[in-house]
C-alpha positions as CSV (number, residue, x, y, z in Angstrom):
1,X,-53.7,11.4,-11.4
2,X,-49.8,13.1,-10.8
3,X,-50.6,13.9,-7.1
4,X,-51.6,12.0,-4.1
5,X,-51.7,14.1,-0.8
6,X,-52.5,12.1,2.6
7,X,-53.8,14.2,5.6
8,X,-53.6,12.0,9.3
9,X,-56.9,11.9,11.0
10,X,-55.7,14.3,14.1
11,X,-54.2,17.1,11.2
12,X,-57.5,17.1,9.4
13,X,-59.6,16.9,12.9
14,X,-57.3,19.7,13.4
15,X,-57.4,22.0,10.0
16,X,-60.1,20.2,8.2
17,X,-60.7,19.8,4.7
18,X,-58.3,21.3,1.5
19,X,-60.2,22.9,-0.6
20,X,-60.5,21.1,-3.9
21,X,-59.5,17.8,-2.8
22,X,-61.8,14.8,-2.3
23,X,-61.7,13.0,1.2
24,X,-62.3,9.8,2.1
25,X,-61.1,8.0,5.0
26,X,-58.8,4.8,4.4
27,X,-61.3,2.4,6.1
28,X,-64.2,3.1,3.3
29,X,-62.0,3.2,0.9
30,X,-60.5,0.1,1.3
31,X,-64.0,-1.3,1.9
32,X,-65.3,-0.2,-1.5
33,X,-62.0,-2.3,-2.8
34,X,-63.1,-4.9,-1.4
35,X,-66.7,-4.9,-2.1
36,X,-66.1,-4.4,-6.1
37,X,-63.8,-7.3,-6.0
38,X,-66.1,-10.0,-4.9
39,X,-68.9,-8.3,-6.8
40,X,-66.7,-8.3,-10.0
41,X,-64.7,-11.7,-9.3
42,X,-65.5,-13.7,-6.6
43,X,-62.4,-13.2,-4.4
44,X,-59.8,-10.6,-3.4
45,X,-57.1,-10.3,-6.0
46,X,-53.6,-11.1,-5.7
47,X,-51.0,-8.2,-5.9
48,X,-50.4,-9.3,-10.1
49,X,-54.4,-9.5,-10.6
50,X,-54.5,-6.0,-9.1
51,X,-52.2,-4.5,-11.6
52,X,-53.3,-6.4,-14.4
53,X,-56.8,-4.8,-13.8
54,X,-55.2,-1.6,-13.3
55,X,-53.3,-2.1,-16.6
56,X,-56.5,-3.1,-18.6
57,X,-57.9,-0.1,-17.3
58,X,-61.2,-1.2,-18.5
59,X,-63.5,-1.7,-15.0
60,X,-64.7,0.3,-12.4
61,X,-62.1,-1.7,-9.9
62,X,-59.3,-0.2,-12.1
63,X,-61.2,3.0,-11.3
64,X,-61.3,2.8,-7.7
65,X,-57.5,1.6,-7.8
66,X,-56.4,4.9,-9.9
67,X,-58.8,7.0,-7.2
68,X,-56.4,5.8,-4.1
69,X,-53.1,6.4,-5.5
């Protein structure tokens, strides 16, 4: 991903969706972070355990990471 484009909950109650664009509000996200790190570890990760997962790039948390930027 080269592009991240956030939308604040009144603009998209406002204009709605951009075509072509995935949407997914912050709470769920964040809750599907947390969810695969306990399923996959056993804990949250620190900041440095984050980007060494994203750096591995070998899980589906380093998925979910890349996703959110």
């Amino acid at each position: 991903m080269t592009f991240m484009f956030y939308l604040c909950q009144k603009c998209f109650e406002t204009h709605g969706a951009i075509t072509g664009t995935m949407v997914m509000p912050d709470e769920i996200f964040f809750e599907k972070l947390k969810q695969e790190q306990m399923a996959s570890y056993g804990h949250y990760l620190s900041q440095q355990e984050l980007a060494a997962v994203v750096e591995a790039d070998a899980s589906p948390l380093a998925k979910l990471l890349k996703e959110g930027k």
